[in-house]
C-alpha positions as CSV (number, residue, x, y, z in Angstrom):
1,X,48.1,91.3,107.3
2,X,50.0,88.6,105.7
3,X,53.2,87.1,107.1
4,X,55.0,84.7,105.1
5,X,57.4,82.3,106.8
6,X,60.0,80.0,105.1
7,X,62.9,78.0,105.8
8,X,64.6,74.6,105.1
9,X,62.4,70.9,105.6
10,X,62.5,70.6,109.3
11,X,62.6,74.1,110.4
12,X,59.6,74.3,111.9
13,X,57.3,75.7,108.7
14,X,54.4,74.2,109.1
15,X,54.3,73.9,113.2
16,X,55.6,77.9,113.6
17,X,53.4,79.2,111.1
18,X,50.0,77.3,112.6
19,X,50.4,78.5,116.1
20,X,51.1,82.3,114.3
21,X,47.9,82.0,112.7
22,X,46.3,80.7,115.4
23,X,47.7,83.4,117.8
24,X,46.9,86.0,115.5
25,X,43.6,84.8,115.0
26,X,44.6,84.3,110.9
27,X,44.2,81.8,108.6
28,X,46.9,79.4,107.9
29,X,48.9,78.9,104.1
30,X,50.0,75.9,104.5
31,X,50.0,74.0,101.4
32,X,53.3,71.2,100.6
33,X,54.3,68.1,98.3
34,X,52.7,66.3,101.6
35,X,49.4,67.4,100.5
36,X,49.9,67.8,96.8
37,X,51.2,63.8,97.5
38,X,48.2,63.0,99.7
39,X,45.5,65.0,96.7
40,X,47.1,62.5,94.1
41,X,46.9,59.5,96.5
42,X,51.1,58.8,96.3
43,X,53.7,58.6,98.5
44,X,55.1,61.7,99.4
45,X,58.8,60.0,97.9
46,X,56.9,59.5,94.2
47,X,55.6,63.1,94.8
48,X,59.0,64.6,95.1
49,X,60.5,62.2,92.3
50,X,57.5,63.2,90.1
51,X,58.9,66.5,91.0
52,X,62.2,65.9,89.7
53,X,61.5,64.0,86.6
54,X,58.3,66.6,85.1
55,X,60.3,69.6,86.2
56,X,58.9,72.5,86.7
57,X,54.9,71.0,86.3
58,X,55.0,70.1,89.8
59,X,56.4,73.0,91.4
60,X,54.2,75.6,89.4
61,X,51.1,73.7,90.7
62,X,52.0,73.7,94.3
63,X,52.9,77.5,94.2
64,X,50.2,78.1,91.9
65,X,47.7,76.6,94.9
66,X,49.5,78.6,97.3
67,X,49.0,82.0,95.5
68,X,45.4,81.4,95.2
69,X,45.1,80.9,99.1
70,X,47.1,83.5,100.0
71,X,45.0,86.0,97.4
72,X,42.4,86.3,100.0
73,X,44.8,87.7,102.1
74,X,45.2,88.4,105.9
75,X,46.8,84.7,106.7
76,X,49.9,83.3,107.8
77,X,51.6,81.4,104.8
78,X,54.3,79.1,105.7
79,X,56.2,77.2,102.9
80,X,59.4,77.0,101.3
81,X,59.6,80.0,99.1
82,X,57.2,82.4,101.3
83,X,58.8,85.0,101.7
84,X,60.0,85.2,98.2
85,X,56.2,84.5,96.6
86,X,54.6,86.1,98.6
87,X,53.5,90.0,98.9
88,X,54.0,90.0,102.8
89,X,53.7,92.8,105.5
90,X,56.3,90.5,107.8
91,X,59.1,87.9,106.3
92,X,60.2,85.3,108.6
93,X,63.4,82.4,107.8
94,X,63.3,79.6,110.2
95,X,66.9,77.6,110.2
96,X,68.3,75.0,112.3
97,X,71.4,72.6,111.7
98,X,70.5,70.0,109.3
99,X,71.2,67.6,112.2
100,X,68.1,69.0,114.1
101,X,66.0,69.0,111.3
102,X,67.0,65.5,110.5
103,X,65.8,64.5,113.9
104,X,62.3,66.3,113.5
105,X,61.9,64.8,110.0
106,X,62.6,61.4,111.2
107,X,60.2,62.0,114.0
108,X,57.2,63.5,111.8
109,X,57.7,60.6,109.1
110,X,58.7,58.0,110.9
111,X,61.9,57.7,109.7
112,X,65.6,56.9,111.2
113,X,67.3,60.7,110.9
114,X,69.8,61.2,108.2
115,X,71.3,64.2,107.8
116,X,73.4,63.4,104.6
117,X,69.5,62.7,103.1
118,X,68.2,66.0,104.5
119,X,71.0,68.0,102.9
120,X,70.5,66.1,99.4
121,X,66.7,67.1,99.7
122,X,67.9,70.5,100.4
123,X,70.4,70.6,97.6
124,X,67.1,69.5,95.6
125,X,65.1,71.9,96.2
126,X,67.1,74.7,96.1
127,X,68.5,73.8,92.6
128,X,64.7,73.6,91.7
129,X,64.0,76.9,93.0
130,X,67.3,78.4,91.3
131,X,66.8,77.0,88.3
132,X,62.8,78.2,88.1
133,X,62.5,81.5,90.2
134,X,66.3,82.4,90.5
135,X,65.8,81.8,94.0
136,X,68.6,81.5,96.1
137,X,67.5,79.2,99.4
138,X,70.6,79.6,101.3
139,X,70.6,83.3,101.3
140,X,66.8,82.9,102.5
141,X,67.9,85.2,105.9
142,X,69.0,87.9,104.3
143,X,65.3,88.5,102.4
144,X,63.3,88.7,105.5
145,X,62.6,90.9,108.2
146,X,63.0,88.5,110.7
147,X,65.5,84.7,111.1
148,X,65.2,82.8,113.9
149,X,66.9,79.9,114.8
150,X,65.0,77.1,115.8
151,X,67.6,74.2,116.8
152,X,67.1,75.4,120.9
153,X,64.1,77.1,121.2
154,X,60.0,75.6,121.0
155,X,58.2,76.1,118.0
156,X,55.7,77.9,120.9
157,X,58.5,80.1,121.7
158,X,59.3,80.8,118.0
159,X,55.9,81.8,117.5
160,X,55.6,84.2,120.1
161,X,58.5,86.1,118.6
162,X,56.8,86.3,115.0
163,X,53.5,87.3,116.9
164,X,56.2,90.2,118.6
165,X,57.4,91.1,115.4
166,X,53.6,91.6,114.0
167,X,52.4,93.4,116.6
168,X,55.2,96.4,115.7
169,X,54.1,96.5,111.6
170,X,54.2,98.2,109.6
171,X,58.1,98.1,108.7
172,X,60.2,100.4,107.1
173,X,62.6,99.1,104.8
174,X,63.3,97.6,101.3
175,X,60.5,96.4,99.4
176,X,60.4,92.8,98.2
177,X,61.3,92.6,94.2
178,X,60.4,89.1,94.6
179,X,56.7,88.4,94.3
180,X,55.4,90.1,90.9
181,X,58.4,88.5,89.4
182,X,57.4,84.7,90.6
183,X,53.9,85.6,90.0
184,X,54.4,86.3,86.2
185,X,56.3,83.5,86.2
186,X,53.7,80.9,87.8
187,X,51.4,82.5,84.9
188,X,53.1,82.2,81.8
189,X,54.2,78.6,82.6
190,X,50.8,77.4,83.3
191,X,49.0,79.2,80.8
């Protein structure tokens, strides 16, 4: 089983999908410009710059990582573009006001929040995405099988409604177009 979960920076990504794996007794996808930053021993502001400046090199690496992991398959794999990438049985979007997610940034990094910074990042990223896969972030709930909103609930609690929603697979439905199209596209540009 593979369950892919995505959503915004400061959704709960990274926290969600590690208690779903852990639940699930899975292994966790988990792999961001945080550690891409800390592999290349910058900070994680030069990693997203370097992003920026040798676009797409940086992005095709990251996802390039990601689709290697998740090859082995039965994990949970949480990152931005999840449930686009990735061939999954269950497709999760995690959203939250960007005032939330400003608040749980500042409190993971550090930081004072800003939410006028939080929606430049994600203005960044999605025209990064657009631009590369023809993703469209902001229409990342109507892809999966499953959104949650995160602003009033525990990342615990979220969890325990992905592990819900995995316990009642398979799905019927549409089948995702997405990953053999991102897939040949991480290919030919790192060829």
């Amino acid at each position: 089983m593979i369950i892919a979960i995505s959503g915004l920076s400061g959704c709960g990504n990274s926290t969600v999908s590690g208690l779903v794996a852990q639940k699930l007794g899975l292994k966790k996808v988990n792999y961001t410009f945080h550690d891409l930053a800390r592999e290349k021993n910058v900070s994680f502001e030069e990693m997203r710059a370097t992003a920026e400046r040798e676009f797409p090199a940086t992005d095709l690496e990251l996802d390039k990582k990601i689709s290697e992991m998740v090859s082995a398959g039965d994990c949970v794999v949480g990152s931005r573009i999840a449930i686009w990438r990735d061939a999954a049985d269950l497709r999760v979007w995690l959203d939250a006001p960007p005032k939330t997610r400003a608040k749980r940034i500042a409190e993971r990094e550090g930081k004072p929040a800003d939410a006028r910074a939080v929606k430049e990042r994600d203005a960044a990223d999605s025209a990064r995405y657009k631009k590369l896969y023809g993703i469209n972030l902001k229409k990342g709930a109507k892809e999966c099988d499953l959104e949650i909103n995160t602003e009033r609930i525990s990342a615990e609690k979220a969890a325990e409604i992905v592990c819900a929603a995995a316990r009642q697979l398979p799905f019927e439905g549409k089948k995702n177009k997405w990953p053999k199209k991102i897939r040949k596209i991480i290919d030919e540009k790192t060829k």
